[in-house]
C-alpha positions as CSV (number, residue, x, y, z in Angstrom):
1,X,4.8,23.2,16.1
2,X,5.3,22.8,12.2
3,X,6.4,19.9,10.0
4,X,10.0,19.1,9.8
5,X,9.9,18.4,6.0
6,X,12.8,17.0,4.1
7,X,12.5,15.6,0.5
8,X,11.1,12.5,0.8
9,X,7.9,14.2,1.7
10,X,8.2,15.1,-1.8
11,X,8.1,11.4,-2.8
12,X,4.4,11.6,-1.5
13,X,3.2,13.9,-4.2
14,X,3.3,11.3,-7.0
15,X,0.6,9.5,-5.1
16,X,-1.6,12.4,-5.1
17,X,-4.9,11.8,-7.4
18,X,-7.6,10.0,-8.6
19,X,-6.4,6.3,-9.4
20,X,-8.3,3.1,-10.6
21,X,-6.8,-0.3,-9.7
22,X,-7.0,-4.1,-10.4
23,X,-6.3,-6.7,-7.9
24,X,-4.2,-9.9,-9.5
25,X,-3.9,-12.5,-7.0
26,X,-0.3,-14.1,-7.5
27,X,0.2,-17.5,-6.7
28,X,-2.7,-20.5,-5.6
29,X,-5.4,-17.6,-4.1
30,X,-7.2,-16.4,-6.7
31,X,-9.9,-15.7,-4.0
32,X,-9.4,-12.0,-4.6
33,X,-9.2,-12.1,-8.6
34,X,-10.2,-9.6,-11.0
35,X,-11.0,-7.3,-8.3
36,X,-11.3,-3.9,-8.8
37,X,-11.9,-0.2,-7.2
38,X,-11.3,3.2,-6.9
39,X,-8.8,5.0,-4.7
40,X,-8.7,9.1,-3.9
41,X,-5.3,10.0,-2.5
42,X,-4.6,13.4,-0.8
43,X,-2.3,14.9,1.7
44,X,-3.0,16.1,4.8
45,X,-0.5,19.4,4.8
46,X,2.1,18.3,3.0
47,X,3.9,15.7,5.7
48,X,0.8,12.8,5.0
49,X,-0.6,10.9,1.8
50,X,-4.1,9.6,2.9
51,X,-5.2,7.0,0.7
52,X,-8.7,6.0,0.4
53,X,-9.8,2.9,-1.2
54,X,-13.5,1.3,-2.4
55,X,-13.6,-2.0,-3.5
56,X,-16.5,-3.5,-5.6
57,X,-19.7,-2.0,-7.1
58,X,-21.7,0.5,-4.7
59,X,-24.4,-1.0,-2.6
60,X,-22.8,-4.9,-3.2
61,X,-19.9,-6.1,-1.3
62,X,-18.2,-2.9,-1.1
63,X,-14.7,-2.5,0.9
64,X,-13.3,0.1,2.2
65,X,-9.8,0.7,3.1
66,X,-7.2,3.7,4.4
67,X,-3.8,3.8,4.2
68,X,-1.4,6.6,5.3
69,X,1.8,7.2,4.9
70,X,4.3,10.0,5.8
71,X,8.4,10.4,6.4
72,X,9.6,10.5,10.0
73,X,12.9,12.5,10.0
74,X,13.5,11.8,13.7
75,X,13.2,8.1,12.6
76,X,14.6,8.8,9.2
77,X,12.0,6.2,7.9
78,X,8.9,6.2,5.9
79,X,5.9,5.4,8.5
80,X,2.4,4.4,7.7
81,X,-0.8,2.5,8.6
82,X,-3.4,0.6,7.1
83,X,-7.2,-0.6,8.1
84,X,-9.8,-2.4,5.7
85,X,-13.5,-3.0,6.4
86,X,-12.7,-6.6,6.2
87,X,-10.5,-6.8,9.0
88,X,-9.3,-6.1,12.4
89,X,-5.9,-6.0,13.1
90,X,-4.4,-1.9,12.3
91,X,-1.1,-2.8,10.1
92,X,1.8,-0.2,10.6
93,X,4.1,0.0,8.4
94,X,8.1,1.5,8.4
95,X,10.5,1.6,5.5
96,X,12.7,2.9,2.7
97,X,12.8,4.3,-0.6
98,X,15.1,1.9,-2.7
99,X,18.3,3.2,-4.1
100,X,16.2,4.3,-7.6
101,X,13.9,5.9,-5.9
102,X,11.3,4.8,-7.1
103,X,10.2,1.8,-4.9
104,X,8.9,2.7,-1.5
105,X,9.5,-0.8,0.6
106,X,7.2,-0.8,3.6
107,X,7.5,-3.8,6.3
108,X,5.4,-4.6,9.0
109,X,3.9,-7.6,11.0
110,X,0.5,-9.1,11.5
111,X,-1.9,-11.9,11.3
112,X,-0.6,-15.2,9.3
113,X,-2.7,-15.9,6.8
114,X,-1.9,-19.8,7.1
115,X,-4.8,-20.6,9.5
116,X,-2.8,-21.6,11.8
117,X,-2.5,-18.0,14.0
118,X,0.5,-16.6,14.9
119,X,1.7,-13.7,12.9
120,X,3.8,-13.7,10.0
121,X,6.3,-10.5,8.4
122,X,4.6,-9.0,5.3
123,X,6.6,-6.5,2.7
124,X,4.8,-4.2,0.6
125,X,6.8,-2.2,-2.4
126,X,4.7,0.5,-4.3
127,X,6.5,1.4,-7.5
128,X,6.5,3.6,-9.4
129,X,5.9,3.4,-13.0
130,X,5.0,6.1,-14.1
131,X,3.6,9.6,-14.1
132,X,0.1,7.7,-13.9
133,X,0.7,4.2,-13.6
134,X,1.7,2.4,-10.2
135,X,2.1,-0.9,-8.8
136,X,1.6,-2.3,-5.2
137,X,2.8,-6.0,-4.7
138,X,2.5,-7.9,-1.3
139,X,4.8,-10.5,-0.3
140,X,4.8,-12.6,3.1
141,X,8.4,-14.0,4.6
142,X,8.1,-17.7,4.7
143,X,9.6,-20.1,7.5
144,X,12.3,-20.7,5.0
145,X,13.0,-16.9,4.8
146,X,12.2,-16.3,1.1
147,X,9.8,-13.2,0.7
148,X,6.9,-14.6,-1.3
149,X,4.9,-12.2,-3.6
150,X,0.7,-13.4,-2.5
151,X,-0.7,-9.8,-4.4
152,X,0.1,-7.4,-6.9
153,X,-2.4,-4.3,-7.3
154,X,-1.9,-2.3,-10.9
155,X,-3.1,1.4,-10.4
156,X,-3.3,4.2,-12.8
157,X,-5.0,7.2,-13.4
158,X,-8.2,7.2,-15.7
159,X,-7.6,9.1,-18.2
160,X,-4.4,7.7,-18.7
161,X,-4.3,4.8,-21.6
């Protein structure tokens, strides 16, 4: 069997590298503030981006998390998943690139964060900058069904600036 790859595959390649990033909580949680890591992102062939992400300073509170994402032509949809140390539930993720094609707009459903269980929608949109500066903002769909932005992670490559 081999890859059906169409251009948004492509898309994938601007991911690909050594990135460090910054965690700015956005709203009342500033739980998560300041925080910062590494990430190493490759593809697997060229139909996958595997992102792999470290949190904190090694040996102290370190995190770990994995994201993938690839284009499902059968689907026509970008399709992904995402697991963190500190957590349980396995996000998966579908969406578009935005008309500018530079905004990949990933939704997908799990855990409110309210304390009061259920689930709740979440958005993420990575932007693109840049060559080698990104953006990843997190947004939850309130009961009044206004996306509201809760994160915004600032990557870029370290030996850019």
């Amino acid at each position: 069997m081999e890859a059906d790859l169409r251009k948004e595959h492509e898309w994938l390649q601007h991911l690909v590298g050594e990135w460090v990033f910054e965690l700015e909580p956005v709203g009342p949680d500033r739980t998560m503030e300041g925080m910062r890591g590494r990430e190493s992102v490759r593809l697997l062939g060229e139909a996958w981006a595997i992102c792999e992400m470290r949190t904190g300073a090694p040996g102290a509170d370190e995190g770990s998390n994995i994201m993938t994402l690839g284009y499902d032509p059968s689907r026509e949809q970008f399709v992904g998943t995402f697991v963190s140390s500190a957590m349980t539930h396995l996000w998966v993720y579908q969406g578009e690139l935005d008309d500018s094609g530079t905004s990949l707009l990933l939704d997908t459903e799990g855990p409110s964060f309210t304390g009061e269980g259920g689930s709740s929608r979440y958005r993420d949109r990575i932007e693109l900058v840049g060559q080698d500066e990104r953006v990843l903002s997190s947004s939850v769909l309130d009961p009044d069904g206004q996306w509201r932005e809760f994160m915004r992670v600032s990557y870029r490559r370290p030996s850019s600036r």
